[in-house]
C-alpha positions in Angstrom: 16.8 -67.3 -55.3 18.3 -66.0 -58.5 17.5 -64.6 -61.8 19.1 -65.5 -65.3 19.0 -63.2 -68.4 20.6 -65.4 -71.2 20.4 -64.9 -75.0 23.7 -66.4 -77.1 24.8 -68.5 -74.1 21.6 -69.9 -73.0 22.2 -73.6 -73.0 25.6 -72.8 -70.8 23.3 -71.3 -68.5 21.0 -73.7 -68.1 23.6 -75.8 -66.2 24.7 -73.5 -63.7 23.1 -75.7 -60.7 21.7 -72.7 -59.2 18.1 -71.9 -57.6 16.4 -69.7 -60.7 13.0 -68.0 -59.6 12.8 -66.4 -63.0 14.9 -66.1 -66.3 14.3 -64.3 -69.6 15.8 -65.5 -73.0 16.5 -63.6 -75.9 17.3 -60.0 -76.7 16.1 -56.9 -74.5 16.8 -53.1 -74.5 18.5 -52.1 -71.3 15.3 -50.6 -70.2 12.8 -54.0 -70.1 15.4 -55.6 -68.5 15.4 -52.6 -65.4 11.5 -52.3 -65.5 11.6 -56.1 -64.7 13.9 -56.5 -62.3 14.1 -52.9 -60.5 12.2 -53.8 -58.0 12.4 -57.8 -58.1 13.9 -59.5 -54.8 16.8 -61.9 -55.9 20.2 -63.3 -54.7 22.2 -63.0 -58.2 21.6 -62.0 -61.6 23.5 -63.8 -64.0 23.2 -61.8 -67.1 24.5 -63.0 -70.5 25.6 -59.8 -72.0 24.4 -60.9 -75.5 21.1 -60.9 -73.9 21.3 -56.9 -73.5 20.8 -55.3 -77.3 23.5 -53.3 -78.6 26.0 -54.4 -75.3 29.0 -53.0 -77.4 27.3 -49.5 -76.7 28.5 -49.1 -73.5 26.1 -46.4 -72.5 23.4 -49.4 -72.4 25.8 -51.1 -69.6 25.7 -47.7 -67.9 21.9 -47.6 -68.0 22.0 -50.9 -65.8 24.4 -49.8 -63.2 23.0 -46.9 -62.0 19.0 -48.7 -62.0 20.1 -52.2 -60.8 22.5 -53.2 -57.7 25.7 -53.9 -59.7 26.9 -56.3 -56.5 24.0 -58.6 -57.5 25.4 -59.3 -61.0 27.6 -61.4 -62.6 27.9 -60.3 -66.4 28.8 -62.9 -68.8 31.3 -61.6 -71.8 30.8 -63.1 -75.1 34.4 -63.5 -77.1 34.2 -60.1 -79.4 37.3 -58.0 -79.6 35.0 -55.3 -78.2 33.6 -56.9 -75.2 36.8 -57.8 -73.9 39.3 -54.9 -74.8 40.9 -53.4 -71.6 39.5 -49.9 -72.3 35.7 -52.0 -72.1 36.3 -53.9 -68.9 38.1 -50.3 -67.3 34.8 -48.7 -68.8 32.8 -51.2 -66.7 34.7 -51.2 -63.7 34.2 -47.2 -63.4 30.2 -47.9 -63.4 30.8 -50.3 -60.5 30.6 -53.4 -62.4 33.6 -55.9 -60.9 31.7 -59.0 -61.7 32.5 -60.0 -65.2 33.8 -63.6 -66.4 33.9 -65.5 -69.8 33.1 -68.9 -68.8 30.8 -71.0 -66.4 33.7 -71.6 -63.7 34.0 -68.4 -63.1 30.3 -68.2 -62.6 30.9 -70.4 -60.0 33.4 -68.5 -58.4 31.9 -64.9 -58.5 28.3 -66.4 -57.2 30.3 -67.4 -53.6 33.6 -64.8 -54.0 32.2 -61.5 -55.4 34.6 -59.3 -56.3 35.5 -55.5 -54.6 37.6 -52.7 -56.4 39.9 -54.6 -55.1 40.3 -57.5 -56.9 39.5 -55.9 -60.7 41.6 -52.6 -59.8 44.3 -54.1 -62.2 42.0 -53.5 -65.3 41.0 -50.0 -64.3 42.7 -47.9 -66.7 42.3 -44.0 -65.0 42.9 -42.1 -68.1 39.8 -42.8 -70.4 36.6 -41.7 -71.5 33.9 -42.3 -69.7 30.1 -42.2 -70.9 28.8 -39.8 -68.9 24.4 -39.9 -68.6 21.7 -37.6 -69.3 20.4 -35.9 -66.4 18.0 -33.2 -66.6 18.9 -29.7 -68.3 22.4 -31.2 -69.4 23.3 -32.3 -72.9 25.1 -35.7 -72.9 28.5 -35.6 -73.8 31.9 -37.9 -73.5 34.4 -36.2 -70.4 38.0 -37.4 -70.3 38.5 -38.5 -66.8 42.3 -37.9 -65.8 44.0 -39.3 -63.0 45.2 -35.3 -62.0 44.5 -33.5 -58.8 41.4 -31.6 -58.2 43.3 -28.5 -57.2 41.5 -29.2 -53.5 43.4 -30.4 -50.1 40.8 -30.1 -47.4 38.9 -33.1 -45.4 36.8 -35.4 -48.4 34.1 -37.3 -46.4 32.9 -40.2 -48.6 29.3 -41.7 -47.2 28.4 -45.1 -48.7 25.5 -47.7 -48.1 26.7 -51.3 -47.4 22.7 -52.5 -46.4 20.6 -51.4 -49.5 18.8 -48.1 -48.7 20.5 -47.2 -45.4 20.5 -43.5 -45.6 23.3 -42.2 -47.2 21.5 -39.4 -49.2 20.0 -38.3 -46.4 22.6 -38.1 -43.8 25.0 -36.4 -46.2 22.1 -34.0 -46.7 21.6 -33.7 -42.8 25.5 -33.8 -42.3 25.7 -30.5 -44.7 22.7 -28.6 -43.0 24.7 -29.0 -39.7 27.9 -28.4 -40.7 27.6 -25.1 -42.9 26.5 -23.4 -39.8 29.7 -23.7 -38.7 32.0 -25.1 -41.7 32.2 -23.9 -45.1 31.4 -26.7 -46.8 30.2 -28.7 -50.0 27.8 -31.8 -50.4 27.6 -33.3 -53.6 25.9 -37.0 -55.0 27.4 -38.9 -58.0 25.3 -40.4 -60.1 21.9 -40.2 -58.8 19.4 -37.1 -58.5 18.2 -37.5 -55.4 18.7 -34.2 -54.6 16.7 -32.0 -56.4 13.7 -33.5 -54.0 15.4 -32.1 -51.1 15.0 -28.5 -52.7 18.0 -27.1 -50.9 20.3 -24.7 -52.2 23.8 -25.6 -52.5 23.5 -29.7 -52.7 25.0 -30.7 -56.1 24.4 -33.3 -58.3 27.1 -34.9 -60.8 28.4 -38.0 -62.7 31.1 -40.4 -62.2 32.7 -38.3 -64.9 32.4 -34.8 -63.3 33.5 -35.4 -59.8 37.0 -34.7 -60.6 36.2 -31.1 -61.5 33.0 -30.7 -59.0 35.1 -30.7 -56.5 37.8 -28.6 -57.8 35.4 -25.9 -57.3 35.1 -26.1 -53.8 38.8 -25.7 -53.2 38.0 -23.0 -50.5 35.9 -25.3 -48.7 36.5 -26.7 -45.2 35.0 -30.0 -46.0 33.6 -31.3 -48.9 30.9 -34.7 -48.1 30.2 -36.8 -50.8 27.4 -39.3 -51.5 29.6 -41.9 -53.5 26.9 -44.2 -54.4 28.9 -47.1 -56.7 31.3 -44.6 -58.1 34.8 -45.9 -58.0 36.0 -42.2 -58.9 34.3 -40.8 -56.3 35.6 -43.7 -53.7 38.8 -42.4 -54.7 38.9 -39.1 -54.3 38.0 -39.2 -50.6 40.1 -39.0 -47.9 37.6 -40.8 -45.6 34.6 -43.0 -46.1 31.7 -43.9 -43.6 30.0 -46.9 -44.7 26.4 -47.3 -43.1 24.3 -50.4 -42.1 21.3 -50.5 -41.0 21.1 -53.1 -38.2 18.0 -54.2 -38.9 17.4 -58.4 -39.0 16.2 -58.8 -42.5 18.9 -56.1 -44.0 21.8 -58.1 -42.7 20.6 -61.0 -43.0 19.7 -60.4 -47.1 23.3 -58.4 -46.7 25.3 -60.9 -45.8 23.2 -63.8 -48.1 24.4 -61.9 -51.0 27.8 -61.1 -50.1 28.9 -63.1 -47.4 32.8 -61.4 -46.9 31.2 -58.2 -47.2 31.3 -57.3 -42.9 34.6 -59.3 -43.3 35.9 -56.7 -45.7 35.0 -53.3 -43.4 37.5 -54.1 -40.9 39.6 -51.0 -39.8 36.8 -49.1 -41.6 35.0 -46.3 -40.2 31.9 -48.0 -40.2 28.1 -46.4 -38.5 25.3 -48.2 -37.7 22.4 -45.6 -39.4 18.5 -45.8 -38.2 19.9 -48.1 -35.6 17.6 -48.7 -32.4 20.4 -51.1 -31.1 21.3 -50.6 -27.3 25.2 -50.1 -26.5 25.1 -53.9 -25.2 23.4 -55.1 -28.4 26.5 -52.9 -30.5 29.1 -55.4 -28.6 27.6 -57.8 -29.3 27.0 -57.3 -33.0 30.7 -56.0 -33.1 31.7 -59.4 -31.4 29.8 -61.5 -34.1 30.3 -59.3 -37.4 34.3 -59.0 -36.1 34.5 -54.9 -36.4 34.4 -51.7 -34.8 31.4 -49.4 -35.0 32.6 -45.9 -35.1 29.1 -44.6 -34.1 25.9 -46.1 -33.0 23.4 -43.4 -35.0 19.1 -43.4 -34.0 16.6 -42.8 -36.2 17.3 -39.0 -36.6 14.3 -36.3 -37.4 15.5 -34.3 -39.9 12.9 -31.3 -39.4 14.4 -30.8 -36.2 17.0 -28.0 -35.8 19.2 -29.6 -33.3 20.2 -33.1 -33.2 22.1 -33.9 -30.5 23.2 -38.0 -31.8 24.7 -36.1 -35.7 26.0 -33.3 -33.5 27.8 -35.7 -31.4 28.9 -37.9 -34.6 30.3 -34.7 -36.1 32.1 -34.4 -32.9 33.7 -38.0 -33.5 34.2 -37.3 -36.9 36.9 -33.9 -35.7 34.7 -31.1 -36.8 34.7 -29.6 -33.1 33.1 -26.6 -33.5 30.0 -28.0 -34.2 27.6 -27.8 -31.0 
């Protein structure tokens, strides 16, 4: 089922042919629009951008990206000279949003063919400003983000969630408590504070438009393992990324409802199933039906316990030797 959030283009939206379990019409601060859908089950969201008061802000487009899954929606530009500039559209590529169109076709298209970096990476301009957010004990401000070097050349281990909720934060968290008895090394998470619960020193929190520079001061670091979240700058910057699914039934199954291509698309991709009870028979198999190669088959893990023999052997996989 899907949602619709239409304001200017309302009747156009009406037509759409699509299975709507709920839609809102008219004008809403970027906030009502998260409270009500944060934690709302739906396929899509096709969002009129109209419908979201003072769009041309773009901090207000920001605001939705980091609350709501950005691969869910499918923004709908209106015709102004602002909304469609190629500094706005590489603004909204660089908070993960690569589903934008101008007309109902393309609607169509993006509801069955989502876009990946991929496909939008033509608009991303590198040298802009982005909108960085307010996070706690740090004054807003606007960071030029430069397509330079970050003055580091050691190992950059990117970990991303494909399933919704599959661990990332935590494993990167775990990965760091293993490795720094052994490494010296850096964990850092862009654009979320999740973090700070973990009360441990040394994790850092940062935006899409500090990453650059966060991890220019770990150049003396081993490793540095980043939780990328939807940041495209971060994604960039790695030299490796594990993406993470959690095998369970009704994760893939919403997974691939919602982005069909999506286990298409990892092929060749370092790619670990995370809080997976599947048995080394039920890995060929899903590798058989999904068309890829698991790189590690990862339990449930206790992260209170000081040795973990499954992460010390996926450290092992992932080169860092000395870990044991």
């Amino acid at each position: 089922m899907n949602v619709i959030v239409s304001n200017k283009y309302q009747l156009m939206l009406e037509n759409l042919g699509i299975d709507v379990i709920k839609s809102l019409n008219g004008e809403f601060e970027a906030d009502e629009i998260i409270s009500t859908f944060q934690n709302f089950f739906y396929q899509r969201m096709i969002l009129d951008i109209t419908a979201i008061k003072d769009y041309k802000d773009i901090r207000n487009l920001q605001k939705l990206s980091i609350a709501l899954p950005m691969e869910k929606v499918i923004l709908l530009l209106d015709d102004t000279e602002e909304s469609t500039s190629p500094a706005y559209l590489s603004k909204l590529i660089s908070m993960g949003i690569y589903n934008f169109t101008r007309n109902v076709d393309g609607i169509q298209y993006l509801y069955n063919h989502p876009n990946s970096y991929r496909d939008v990476a033509q608009f991303h301009q590198l040298d802009e400003v982005a909108v960085v957010p307010q996070m706690p004990n740090q004054v807003t401000q606007n960071v030029v983000v430069q397509n330079i070097g970050t003055g580091y050349s050691g190992r950059i281990i990117g970990v991303k969630n494909i399933t919704k909720s599959s661990g990332a934060t935590t494993l990167v968290y775990m990965m760091y408590n293993e490795l720094s008895k052994y490494y010296n090394v850096a964990a850092i998470e862009v654009d979320k504070t999740d973090f700070t619960y973990l009360k441990t020193p040394g994790l850092v929190s940062t935006v899409s438009g500090n990453v650059n520079s966060e991890v220019g001061k770990y150049r003396d670091c081993d490793a540095i393992i980043i939780d990328v979240n939807n940041s495209v700058q971060a994604e960039g910057l790695c030299n490796e990324i594990v993406y993470l699914i959690e095998p369970s039934v009704i994760k893939l199954n919403r997974l691939t409802m919602v982005t069909p291509q999506v286990l298409r698309n990892l092929k060749d991709k370092k790619v670990v199933l995370n809080k997976s009870l599947l048995s080394s028979k039920d890995v060929l198999d899903f590798e058989y039906e999904a068309r890829i190669k698991v790189f590690y088959n990862l339990p449930p893990l206790d992260e209170r316990e000081k040795k973990n023999k499954p992460l010390v052997e996926f450290l092992n996989k992932l080169g860092f030797d000395r870990v044991q």
